[in-house]
C-alpha positions as CSV (number, residue, x, y, z in Angstrom):
1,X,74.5,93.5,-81.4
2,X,76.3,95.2,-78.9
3,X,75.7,93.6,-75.1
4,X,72.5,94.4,-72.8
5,X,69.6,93.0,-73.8
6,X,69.8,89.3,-71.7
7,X,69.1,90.2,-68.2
8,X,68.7,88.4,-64.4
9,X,65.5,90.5,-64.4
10,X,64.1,89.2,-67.1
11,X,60.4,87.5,-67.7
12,X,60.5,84.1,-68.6
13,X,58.2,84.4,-71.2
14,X,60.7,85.6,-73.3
15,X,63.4,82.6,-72.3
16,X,64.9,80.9,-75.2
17,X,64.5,77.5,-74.0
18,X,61.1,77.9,-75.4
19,X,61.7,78.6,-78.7
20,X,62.5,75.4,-81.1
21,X,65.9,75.5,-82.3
22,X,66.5,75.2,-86.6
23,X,68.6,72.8,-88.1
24,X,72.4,73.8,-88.8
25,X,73.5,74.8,-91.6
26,X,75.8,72.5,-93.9
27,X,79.7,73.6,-93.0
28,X,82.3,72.1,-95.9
29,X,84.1,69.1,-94.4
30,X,87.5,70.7,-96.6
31,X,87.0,73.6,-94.2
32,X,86.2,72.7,-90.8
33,X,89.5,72.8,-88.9
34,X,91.9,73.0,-91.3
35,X,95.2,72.6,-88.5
36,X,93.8,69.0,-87.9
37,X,93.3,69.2,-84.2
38,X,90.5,69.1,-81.7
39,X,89.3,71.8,-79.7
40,X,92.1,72.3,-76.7
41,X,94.4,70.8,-79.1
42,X,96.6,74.0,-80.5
43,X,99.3,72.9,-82.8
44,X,102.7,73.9,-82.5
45,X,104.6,75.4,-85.9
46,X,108.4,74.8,-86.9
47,X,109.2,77.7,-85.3
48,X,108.2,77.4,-82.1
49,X,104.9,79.6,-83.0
50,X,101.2,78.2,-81.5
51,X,98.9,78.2,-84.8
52,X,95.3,78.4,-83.5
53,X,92.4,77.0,-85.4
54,X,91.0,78.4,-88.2
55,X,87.4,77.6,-87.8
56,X,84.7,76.6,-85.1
57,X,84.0,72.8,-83.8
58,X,80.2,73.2,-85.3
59,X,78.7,75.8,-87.8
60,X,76.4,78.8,-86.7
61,X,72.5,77.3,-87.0
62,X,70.5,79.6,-89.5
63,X,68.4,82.4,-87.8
64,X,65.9,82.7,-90.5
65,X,63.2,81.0,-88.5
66,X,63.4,83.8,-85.5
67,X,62.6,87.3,-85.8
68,X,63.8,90.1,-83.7
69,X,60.6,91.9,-83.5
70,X,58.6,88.8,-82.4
71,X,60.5,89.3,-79.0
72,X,60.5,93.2,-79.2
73,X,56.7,93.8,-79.7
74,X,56.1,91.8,-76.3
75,X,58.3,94.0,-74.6
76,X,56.9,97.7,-75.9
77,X,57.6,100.2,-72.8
78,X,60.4,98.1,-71.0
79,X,64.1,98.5,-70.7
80,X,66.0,97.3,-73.4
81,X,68.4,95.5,-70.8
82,X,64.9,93.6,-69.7
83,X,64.9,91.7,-72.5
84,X,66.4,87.8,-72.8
85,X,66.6,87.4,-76.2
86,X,66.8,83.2,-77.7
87,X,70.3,82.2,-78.1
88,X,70.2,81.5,-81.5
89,X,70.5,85.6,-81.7
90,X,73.5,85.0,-80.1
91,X,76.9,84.2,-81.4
92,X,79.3,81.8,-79.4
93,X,81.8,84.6,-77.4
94,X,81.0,87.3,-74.6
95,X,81.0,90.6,-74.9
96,X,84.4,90.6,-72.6
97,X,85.6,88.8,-75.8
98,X,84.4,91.2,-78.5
99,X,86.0,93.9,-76.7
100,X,89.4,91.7,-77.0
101,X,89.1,91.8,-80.7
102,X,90.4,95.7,-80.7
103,X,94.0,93.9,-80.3
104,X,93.1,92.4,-83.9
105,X,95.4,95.0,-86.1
106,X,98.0,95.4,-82.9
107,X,100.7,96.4,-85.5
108,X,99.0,99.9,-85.7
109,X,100.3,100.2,-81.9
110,X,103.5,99.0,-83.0
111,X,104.2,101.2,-85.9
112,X,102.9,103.9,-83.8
113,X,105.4,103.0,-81.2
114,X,108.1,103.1,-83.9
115,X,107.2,106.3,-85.2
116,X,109.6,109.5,-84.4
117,X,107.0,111.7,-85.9
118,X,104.0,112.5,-83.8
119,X,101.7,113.4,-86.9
120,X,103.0,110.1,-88.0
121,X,102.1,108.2,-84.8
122,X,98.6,110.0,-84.6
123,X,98.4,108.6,-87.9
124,X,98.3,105.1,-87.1
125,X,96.3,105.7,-83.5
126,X,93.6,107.1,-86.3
127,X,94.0,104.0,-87.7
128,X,93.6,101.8,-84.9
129,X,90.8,103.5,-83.7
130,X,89.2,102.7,-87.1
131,X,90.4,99.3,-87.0
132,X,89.1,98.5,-83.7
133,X,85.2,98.4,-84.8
134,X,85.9,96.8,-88.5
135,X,85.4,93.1,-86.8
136,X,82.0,94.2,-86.4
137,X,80.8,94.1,-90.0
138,X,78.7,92.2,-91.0
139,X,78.4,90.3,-87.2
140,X,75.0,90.8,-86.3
141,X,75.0,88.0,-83.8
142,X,74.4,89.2,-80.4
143,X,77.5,88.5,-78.0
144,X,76.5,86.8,-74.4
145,X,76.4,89.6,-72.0
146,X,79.1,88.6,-69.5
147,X,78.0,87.5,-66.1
148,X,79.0,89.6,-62.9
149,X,82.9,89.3,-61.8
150,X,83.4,87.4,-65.3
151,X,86.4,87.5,-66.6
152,X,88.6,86.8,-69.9
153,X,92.4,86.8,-70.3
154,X,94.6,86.6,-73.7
155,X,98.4,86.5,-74.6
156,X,99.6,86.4,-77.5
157,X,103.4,86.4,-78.0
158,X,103.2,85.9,-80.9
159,X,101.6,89.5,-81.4
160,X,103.4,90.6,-78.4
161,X,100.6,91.4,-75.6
162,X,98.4,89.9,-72.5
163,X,95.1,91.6,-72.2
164,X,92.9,91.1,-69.4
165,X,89.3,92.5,-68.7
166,X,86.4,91.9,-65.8
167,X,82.7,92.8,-66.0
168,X,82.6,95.0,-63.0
169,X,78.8,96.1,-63.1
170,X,75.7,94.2,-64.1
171,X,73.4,97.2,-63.9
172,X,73.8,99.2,-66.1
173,X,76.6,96.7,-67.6
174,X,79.9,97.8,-67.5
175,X,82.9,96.1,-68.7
176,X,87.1,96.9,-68.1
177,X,89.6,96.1,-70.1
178,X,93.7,96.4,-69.5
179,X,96.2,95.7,-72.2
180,X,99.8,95.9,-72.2
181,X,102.6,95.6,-74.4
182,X,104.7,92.6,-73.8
183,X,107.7,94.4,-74.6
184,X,106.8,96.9,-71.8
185,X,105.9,99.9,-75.1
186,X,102.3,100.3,-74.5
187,X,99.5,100.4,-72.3
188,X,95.5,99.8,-73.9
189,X,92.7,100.2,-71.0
190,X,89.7,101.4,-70.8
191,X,85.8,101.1,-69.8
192,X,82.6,100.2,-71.9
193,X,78.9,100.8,-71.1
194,X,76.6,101.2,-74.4
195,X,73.6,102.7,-73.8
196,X,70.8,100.9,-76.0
197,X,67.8,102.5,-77.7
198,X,65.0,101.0,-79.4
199,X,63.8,103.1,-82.5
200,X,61.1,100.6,-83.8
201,X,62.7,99.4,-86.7
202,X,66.8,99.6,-85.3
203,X,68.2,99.6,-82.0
204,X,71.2,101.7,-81.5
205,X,74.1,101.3,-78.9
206,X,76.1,104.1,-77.7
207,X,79.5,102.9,-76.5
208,X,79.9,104.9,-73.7
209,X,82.8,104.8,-71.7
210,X,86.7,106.0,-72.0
211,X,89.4,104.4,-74.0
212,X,93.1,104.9,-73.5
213,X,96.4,104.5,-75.4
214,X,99.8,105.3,-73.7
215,X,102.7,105.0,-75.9
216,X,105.1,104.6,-73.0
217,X,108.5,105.5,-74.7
218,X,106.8,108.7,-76.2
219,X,105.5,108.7,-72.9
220,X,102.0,110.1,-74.9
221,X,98.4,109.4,-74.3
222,X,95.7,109.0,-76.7
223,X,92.1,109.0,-75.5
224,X,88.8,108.6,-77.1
225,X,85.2,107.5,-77.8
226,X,83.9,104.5,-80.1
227,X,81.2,105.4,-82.8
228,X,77.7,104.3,-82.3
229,X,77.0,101.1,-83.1
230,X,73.3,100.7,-85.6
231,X,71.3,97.4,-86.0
232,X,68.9,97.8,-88.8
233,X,65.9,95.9,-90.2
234,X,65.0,94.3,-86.7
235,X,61.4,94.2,-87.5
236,X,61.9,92.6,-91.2
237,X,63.9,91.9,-93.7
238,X,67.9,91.5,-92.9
239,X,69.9,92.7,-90.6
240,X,72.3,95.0,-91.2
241,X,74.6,97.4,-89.3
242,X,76.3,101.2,-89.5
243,X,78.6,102.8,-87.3
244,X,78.0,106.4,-87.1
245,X,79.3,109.7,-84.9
246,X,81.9,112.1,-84.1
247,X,85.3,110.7,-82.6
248,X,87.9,112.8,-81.4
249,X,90.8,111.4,-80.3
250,X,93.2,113.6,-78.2
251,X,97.4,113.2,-78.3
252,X,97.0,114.6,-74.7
253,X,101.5,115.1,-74.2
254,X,101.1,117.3,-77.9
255,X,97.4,119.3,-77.8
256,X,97.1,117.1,-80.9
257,X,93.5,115.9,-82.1
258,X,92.3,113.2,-84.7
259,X,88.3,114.1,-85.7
260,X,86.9,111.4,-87.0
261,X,83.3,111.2,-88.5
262,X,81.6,108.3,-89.1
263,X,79.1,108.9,-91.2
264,X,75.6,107.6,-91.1
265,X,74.4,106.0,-94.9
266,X,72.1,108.3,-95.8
267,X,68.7,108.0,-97.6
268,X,70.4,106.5,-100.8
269,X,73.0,104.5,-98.8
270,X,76.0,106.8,-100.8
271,X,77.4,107.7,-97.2
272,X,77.4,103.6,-96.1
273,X,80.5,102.9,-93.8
274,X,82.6,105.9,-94.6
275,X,85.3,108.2,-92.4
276,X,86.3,111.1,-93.2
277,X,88.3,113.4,-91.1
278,X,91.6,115.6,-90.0
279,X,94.3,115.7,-88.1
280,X,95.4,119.4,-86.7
281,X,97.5,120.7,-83.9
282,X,97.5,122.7,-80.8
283,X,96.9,125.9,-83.2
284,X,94.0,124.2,-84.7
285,X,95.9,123.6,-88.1
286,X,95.2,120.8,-90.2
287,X,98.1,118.9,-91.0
288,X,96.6,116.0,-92.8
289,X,93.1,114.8,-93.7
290,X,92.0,111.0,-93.7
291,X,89.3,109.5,-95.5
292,X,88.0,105.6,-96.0
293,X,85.6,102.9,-95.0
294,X,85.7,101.4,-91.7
295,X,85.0,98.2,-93.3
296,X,87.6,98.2,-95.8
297,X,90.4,100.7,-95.6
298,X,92.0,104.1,-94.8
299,X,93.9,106.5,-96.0
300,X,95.6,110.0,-95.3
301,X,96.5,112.9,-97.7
302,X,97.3,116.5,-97.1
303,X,94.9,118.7,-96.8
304,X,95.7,120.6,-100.0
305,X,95.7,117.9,-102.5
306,X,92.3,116.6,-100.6
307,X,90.8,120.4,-101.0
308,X,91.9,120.4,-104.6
309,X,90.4,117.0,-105.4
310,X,87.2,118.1,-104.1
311,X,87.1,121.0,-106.0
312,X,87.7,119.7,-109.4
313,X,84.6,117.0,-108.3
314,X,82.2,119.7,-107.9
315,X,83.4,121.0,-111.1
316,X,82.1,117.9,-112.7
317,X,85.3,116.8,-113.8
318,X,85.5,113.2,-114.5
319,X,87.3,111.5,-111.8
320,X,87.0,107.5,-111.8
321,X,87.7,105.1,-109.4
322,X,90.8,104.4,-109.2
323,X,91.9,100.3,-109.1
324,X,94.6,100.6,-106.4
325,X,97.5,98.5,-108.0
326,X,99.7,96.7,-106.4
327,X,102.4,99.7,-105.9
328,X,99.6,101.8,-104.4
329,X,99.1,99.3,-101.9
330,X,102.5,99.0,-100.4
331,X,102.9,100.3,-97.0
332,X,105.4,101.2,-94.8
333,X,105.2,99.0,-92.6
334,X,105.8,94.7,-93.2
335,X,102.2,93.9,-91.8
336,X,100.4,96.0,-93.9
337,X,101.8,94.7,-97.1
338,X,101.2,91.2,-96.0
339,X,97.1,92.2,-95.7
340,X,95.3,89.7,-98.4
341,X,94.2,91.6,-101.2
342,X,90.6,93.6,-100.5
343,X,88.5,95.1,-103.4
344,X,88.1,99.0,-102.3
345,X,85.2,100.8,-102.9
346,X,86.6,103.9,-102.1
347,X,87.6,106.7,-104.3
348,X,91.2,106.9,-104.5
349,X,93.1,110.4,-104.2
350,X,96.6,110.1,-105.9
351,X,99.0,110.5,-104.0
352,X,97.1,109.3,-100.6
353,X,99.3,106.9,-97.7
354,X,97.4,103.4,-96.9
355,X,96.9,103.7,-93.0
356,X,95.1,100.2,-93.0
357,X,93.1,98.0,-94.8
358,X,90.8,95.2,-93.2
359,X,91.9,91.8,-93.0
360,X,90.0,89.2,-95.2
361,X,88.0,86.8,-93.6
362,X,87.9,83.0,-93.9
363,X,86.6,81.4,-96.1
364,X,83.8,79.6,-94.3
365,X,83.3,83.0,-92.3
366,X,79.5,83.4,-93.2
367,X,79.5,79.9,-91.3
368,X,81.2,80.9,-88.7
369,X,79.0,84.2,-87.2
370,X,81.2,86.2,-90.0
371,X,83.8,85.8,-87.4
372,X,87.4,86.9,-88.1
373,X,90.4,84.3,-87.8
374,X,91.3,86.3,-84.9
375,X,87.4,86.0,-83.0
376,X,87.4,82.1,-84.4
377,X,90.8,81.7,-81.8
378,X,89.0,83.8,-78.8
379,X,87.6,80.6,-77.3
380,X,89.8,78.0,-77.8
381,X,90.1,76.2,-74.9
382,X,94.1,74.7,-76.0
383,X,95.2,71.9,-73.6
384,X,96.3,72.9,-70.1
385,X,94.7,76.2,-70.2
386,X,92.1,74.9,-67.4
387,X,94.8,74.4,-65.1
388,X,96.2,78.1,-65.1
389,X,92.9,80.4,-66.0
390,X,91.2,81.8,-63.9
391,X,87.8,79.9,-62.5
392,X,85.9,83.2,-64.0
393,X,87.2,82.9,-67.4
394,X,84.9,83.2,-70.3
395,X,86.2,79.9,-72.2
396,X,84.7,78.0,-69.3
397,X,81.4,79.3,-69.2
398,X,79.4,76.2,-70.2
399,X,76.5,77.9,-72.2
400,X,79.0,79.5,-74.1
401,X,81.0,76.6,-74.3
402,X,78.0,74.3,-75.6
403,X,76.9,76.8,-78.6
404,X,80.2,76.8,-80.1
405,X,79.6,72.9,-79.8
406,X,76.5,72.9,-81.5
407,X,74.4,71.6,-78.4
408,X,72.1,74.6,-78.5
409,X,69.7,73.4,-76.1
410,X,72.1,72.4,-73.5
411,X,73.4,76.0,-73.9
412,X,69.9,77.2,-73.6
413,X,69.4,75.5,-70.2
414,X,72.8,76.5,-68.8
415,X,72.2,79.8,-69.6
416,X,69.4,80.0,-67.6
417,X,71.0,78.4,-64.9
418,X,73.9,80.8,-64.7
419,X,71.3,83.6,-64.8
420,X,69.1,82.5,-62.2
421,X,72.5,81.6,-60.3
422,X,73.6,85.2,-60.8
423,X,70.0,86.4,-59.4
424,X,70.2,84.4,-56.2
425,X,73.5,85.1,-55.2
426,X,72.4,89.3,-55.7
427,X,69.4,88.6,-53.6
428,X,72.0,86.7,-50.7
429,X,73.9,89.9,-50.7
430,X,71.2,92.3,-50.2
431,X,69.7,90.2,-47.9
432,X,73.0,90.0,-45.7
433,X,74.0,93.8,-46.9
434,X,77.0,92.8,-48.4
435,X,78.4,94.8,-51.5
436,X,80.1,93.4,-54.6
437,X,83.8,94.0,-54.2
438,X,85.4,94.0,-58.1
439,X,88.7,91.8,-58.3
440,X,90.8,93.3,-60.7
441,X,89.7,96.6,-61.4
442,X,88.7,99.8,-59.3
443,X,86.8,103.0,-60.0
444,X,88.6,106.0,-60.2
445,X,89.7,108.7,-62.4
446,X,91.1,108.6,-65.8
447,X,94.2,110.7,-65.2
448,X,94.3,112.2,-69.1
449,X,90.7,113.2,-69.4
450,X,89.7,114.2,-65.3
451,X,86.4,111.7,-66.1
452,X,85.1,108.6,-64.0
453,X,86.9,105.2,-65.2
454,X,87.6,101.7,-64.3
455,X,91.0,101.0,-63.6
456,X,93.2,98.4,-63.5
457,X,94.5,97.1,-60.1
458,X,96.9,94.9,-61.0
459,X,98.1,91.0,-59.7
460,X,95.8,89.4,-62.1
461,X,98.8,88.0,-64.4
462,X,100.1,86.7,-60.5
463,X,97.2,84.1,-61.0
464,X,96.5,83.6,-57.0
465,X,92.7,83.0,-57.9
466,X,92.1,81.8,-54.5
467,X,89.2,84.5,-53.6
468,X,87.3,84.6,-57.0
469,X,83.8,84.4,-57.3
470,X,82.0,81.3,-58.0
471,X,79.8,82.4,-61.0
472,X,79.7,78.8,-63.4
């Protein structure tokens, strides 16, 4: 689920606390933290390199007790972002973290960076674009919405950037995010506010909200829109999600535009998780059209060999599904051929160019909220970090902190504590008429697209912390 359904507003009727928690599920000893070392505990590699953990301190607990619609049906006719759902809907990271997980396939910056070509560059923006919802498959876990002036921080030398974001609005909910290149070659920022609807049997999340990559050597701009996000089957049988929409994404220095669509399954399901779409210039020309899943791979051909394929497939000619072999699969690029092995589902074109292909997941993923190894490291809390985060940071928020333990009920409690914490401080404020002041980010305009955004004021990577809210 996307964030906004837990709310300060809520009835406590629908708290969690009252709801009796199922046992966990069995999680194989072989698995469970495979570098040996506790939680805070990050090991350090020959060469110099953290290597963060591969799996959780406890597994998920199984969900099959709860139903969705059992809290849904009490709340006909009210908000959406009304609702407290139980925690065990949850999975242990905020939505501030979630967002982080678009840094997950950073070497599509990079090679984008490292392009001369612009059709080449758009290419891989396409492809990050793509890549930034793929985490999402198959996590229908509902991430904690983040509290007021909560925050979340993450650098990665290793993968060469510092990202920092700040929940700036609790109603509607509104989250900011600023990324930047630790080699001073990109900047990634933007704002997110989905808009949820309840449909009866799915609830749908629009990600509203800007998103921005500036290639600073190109010195280019990319801007666009997320897909919607779908959560099926919420009434019975399971949960399942689509992504489905237009996105355009705009090479604002060029007149250059990606369109994506993201099309919805269909009645039969043939139309589940694919992306088509084209990239054409200024004049409207297509210079190349793309085509994939978002949950396995993507590709790009030109637009005449994709016309002709299409073509000779209405014609009825026999055209089979290509096994991609091991030749097919080599990319330009060092990360990409690294990428474990994925079976593809899609049909091949000969001749296409791998943009990207999904990384595999752990082993004991399904475990694990079907988290990635890159969400399994979002939360560690390594040794020393205390010391230098800031006292806002998601990692110490202790509901958060106890689910990923295991101790669901303590994380039940402490999540109504933080929310009825967060609701007395807003009534202190109105009564004294005192406004919330954000601390790292502003409002003001996105300079590509002339729209309302949140930007990024800068000084958090300073760490003077001194004047930061006391949310925990």
């Amino acid at each position: 689920f996307y964030t906004g359904f837990d709310s300060d507003n809520s009835s406590g009727d629908f708290s969690e606390a009252n709801h009796k928690v199922p046992e966990m599920l069995d999680l194989d000893p072989h698995q469970s933290n495979r570098t040996g070392k506790h939680n805070g505990e990050t090991e350090i590699q020959e060469n110099g390199i953290k290597r963060h953990r591969t799996s959780l301190p406890a597994p998920m607990f199984s969900r099959s007790d709860f139903s969705v619609w059992s809290i849904l049906k009490k709340c006909i006719g009210l908000e959406l972002s009304k609702i407290t759902m139980p925690i065990v809907f949850n999975e242990p990271l905020s939505f501030l973290q979630r967002i982080t997980e678009y840094m997950e396939h950073i070497y599509l910056i990079n090679k984008a960076c490292s392009h001369a070509d612009p059709l080449e560059r758009m290419q891989a923006v396409a492809a990050f674009a793509v890549s930034a919802v793929a985490s999402q498959w198959e996590r229908t876990g509902k991430p904690f919405n983040p509290l007021l002036g909560e925050t979340y921080e993450l650098t990665r030398e290793d993968l060469g950037f510092r990202f920092i974001s700040e929940q700036v609005s609790h109603h509607p909910p509104i989250s900011a995010f600023y990324s930047e290149g630790l080699n001073k070659d990109f900047i990634f920022h933007g704002s997110i506010y989905p808009k949820l609807k309840f449909w009866g049997k799915s609830i749908e999340a629009e990600p509203r909200g800007t998103i921005t990559l500036e290639l600073l050597k190109h010195n280019e701009a990319y801007t666009w829109t997320n897909p919607t996000c779908c959560v099926h089957n919420v009434i019975i049988g399971k949960l399942w999600l689509e992504q489905y929409g237009v996105v355009e994404i705009v090479n604002h220095s060029t007149g250059d535009k990606c369109v994506l669509n993201f099309k919805p399954c269909g009645l039969f399901g043939k139309e589940l998780h694919r992306v088509e779409g084209y990239i054409q210039d200024k004049h409207r020309k297509k210079l190349c059209v793309i085509y994939g899943k978002w949950t396995e791979c993507l590709w790009c051909t030109d637009p005449t060999t994709y016309e002709t394929y299409k073509k000779s497939e209405k014609r009825g000619g026999e055209q089979k599904k290509k096994s991609v072999s091991e030749e097919d699969n080599k990319s330009e690029n060092d990360e990409a051929d690294d990428m474990p092995e994925v079976q593809d589902t899609v049909q091949f074109i000969p001749g296409s160019k791998l943009l990207w292909r999904i990384n595999c997941r752990p082993p004991n993923s399904s475990q694990m909220y079907n988290f990635t190894s890159f969400a399994v490291s979002l939360n560690e809390l390594e040794k020393g970090m205390e010391a230098i985060l800031a006292p806002t940071d998601c990692r110490l928020r202790p509901d958060i902190r106890n689910m990923e333990n295991g101790n669901m009920d303590v994380a039940s409690k402490e999540k109504e504590r933080l929310e009825e914490k967060q609701r007395a401080a807003r009534k202190e404020r109105a009564k004294d008429e005192v406004e919330w002041h954000t601390r790292w980010f502003h409002q003001g305009t996105n300079p590509y697209t002339g729209t309302s955004d949140w930007l990024y004021s800068g000084g958090y990577f300073d760490r003077n912390f001194s004047d930061c809210p006391d949310i925990y």
